[in-house]
N, C-alpha and C positions, 0 to 999 in steps of 0.2 A: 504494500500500500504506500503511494506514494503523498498525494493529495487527502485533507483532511477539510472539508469544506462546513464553516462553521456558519449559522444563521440565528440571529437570537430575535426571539417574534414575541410580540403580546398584540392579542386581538386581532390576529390577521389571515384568519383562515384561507380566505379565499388568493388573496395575493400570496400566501405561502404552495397552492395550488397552483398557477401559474409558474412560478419561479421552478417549482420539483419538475413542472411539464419540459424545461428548456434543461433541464440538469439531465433528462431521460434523453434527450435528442444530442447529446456533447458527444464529440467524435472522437473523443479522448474520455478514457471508460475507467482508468484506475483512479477510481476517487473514490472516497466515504464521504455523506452528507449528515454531518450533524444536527436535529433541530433542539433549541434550547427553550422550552415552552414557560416566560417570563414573567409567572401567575397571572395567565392571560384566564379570563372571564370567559371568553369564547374560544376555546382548544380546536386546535388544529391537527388531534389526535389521527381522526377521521380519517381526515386530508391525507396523511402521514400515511395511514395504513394501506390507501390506493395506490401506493407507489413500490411496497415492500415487498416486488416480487421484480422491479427494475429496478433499482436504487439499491444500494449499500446504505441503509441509510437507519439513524438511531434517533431516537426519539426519545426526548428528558423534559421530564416537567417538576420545574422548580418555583419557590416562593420569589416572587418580586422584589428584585435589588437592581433593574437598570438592566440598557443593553451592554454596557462594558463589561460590568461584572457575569452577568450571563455568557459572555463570550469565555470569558476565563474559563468558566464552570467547563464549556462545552470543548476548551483546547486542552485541559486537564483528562481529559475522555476522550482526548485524539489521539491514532495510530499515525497518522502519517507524519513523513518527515517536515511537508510542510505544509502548512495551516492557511487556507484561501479563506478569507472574510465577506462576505457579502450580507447587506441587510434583507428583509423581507422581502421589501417590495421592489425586489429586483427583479430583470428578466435577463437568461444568459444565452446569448448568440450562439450556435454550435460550436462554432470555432472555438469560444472563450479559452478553455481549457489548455485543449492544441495551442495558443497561442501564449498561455504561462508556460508551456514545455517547450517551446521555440523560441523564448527569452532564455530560460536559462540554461538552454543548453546550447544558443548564441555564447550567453556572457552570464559564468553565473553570480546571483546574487544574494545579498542577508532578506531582503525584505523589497517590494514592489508595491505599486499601486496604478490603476487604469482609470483613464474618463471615464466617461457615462455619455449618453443621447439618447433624447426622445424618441419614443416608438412609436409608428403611423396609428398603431390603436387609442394612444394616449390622447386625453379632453385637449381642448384651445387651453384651457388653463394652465395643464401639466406641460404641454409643449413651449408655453409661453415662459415660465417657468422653472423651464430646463433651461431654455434662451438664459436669461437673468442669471444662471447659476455658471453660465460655462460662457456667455460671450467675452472678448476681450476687453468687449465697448464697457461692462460691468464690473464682472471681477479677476478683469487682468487676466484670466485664463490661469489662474492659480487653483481652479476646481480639478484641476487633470488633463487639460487638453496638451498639445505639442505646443502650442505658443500662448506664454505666459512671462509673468514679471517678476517671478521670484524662484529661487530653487522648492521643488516638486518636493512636494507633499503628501504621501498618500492619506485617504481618508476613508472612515470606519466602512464607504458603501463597498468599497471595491479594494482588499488590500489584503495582500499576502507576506509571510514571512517565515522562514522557519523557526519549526515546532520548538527548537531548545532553545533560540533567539528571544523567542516570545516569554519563555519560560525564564529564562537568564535576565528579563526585564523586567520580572514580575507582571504580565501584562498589563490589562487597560487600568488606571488606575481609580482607585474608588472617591476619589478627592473632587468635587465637586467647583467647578469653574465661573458657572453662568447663574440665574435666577432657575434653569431647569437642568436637572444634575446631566442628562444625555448630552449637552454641548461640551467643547472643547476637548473632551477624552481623546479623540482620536490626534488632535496637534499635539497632544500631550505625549501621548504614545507615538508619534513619528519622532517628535524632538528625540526622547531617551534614546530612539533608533541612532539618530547621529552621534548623540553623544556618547554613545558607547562606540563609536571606533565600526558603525555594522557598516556594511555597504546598503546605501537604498536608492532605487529611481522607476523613471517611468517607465509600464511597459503597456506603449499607444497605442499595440494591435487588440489588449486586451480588455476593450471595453464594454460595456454592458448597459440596455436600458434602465432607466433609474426613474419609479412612478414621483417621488419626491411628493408638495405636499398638493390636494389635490383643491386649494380656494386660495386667496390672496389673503386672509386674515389666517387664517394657520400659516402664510409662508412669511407673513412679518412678523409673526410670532416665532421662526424661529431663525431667522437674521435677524432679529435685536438681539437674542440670545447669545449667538454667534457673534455679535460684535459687544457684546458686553463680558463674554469668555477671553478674546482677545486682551481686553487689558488686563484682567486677571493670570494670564496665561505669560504674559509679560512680566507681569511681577514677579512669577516664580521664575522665566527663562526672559532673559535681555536678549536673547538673540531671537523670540518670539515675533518682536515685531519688527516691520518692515516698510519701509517708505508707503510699499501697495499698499498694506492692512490701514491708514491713515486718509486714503484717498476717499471714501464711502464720507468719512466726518466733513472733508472739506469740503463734497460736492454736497451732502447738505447742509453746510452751514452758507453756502454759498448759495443754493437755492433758495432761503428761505431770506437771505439777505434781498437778493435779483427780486423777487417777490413781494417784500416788505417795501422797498424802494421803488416799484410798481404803481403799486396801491397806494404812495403818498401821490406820484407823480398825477395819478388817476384822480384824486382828491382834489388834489390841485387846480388840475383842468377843470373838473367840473364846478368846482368855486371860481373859475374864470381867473387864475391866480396864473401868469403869462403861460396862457395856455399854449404857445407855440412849442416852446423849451419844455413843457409839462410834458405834451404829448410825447415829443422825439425822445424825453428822458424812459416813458413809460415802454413803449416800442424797443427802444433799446435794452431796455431790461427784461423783458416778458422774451426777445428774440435768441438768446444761446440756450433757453431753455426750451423753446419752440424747436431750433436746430435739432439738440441732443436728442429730442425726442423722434424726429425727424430720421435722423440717421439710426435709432433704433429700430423701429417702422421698418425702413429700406432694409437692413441690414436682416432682421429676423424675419421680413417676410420673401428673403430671395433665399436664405438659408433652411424655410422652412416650407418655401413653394406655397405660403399663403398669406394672401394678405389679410386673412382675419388673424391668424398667429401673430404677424408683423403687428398687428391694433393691438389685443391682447397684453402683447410683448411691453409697451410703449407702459401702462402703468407696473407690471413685475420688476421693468428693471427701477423704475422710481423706487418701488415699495422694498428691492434689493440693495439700492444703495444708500437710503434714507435710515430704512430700518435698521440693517448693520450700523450706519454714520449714528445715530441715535441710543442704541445699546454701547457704543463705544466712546460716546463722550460722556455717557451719565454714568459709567462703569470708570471714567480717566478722574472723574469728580467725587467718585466716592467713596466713605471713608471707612465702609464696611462690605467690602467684597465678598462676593456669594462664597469664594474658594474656604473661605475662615480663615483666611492667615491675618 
């Protein structure tokens, strides 16, 4: 046994049904599939047992402590050498597999991680969504893709390592980052990756659709998250943060500036206050915001081959770079960090 594929689920029967269906179709067949049942209310027992005449596949159900700690539970119970990570509500390409064994048997390595992309089945929301999470125009392409702004990071969706690595790191750690204990874990656990001397990087070809969340109030729910993890995550590693992770704060602090400076000029004019200079002020401010959004539009609906995803698109990456900007400045400001340090 080579591959030990771990998945830690609560509530998610049906999407744990999907994900096993594309684990049955891998063209690369020495794998065991873990599932780690997360005192989930709704068990995915069922689910589990329709696959346990194709699959290798084991099936644990434990009391609720988070997806990080679930994972531990479920690489503690792995045979293989080394331990492929993926969340629920994933789906995997056939190839995926085949293409972890075509990395490392290119160039081998301590630890990996792959993008993610929408799938043609996925809502305008989810595709929208997925846009916001993996454009460049958003987040620098620091999500996994091949063109990004910072050195690669793998993350808890799509991320492999060997079994005695993980072990030798104590895995994901149970310390608490954000206002919801699931964020930051996994930067936490790529850091310890580098700083223990592991080898880690990306490997492109193996990526995987990723349903992410499926309304625009759960997805700024959990980029404030994420950007409120970040400065906590910095205060334990200085090398955490990075010029990129900074940018989300500025573009909204800078929008909300563009904006506020709008609405005086707009005030102005209609008080008749030199309305010439009002208006060209107002126009000029309300316009690099019109732009951005403009080139987001363009950019996700030639990417996405539609132009209701490109609309879509236009409020997730706002609510992407606002939301993180927001969790990261009231987390830079404050004097009691979710982490408890």
């Amino acid at each position: 046994m080579k591959y030990s594929i771990i998945v830690p689920v609560f509530n998610r029967p049906d999407e744990v049904d999907e994900l096993l269906e594309s684990l049955g179709s891998q063209t690369l067949k020495n794998f065991e599939v873990i599932i780690v049942e997360d005192g989930s209310k709704i068990p995915c027992k069922d689910v589990c047992d329709k696959y346990a005449d194709i699959l290798d596949l084991h099936y644990y159900l434990k009391e609720n402590s988070g997806p990080g700690q679930s994972r531990n539970y479920g690489v503690e119970r792995a045979n293989g050498d080394y331990v492929v990570i993926v969340d629920s509500d994933a789906v995997l390409p056939p190839g995926f597999m085949q293409a972890i064994e075509d990395e490392l048997r290119r160039q081998p390595s301590d630890a990996w991680g792959g993008p993610d992309a929408a799938h043609d089945s996925f809502t305008t929301i989810q595709k929208a969504i997925s846009y916001a999470m993996t454009s460049f125009f958003t987040t620098g392409g620091i999500r996994g893709g091949k063109k990004q702004m910072e050195k690669f990071h793998p993350r808890s969706f799509n991320l492999g390592v060997r079994r005695q690595v993980y072990l030798d790191l104590g895995g994901f750690s149970a310390e608490r980052f954000s206002k919801m204990s699931l964020y930051g874990e996994d930067i936490d656990f790529s850091i310890r990756i580098f700083r223990g001397g592991y080898s880690c990087r990306l490997f492109p070809e193996a990526w995987l659709w990723h349903k992410r969340r499926t309304d625009f109030r759960r997805f700024w729910r959990q980029v404030y998250n994420s950007g409120y993890a970040r400065i906590n995550l910095w205060r334990k590693y200085p090398e955490a943060l990075k010029p990129v992770h900074a940018l989300p704060a500025v573009f909204t602090a800078g929008v909300a500036a563009l904006l506020l400076c709008c609405l005086v000029a707009v005030g102005c004019w209609l008080s008749g206050v030199a309305p010439c200079l009002s208006s060209t002020i107002a126009v000029l401010s309300i316009l690099p915001i019109l732009l951005y959004a403009l080139l987001i539009f363009i950019d996700s609906g030639i990417r996405n081959r539609s132009l209701i995803v490109g609309l879509y698109s236009v409020p997730a990456a706002f609510i992407q770079l606002t939301g993180y900007g927001i969790g990261f400045i009231e987390a830079l400001f404050s004097r009691h960090p979710s982490s408890g340090r």
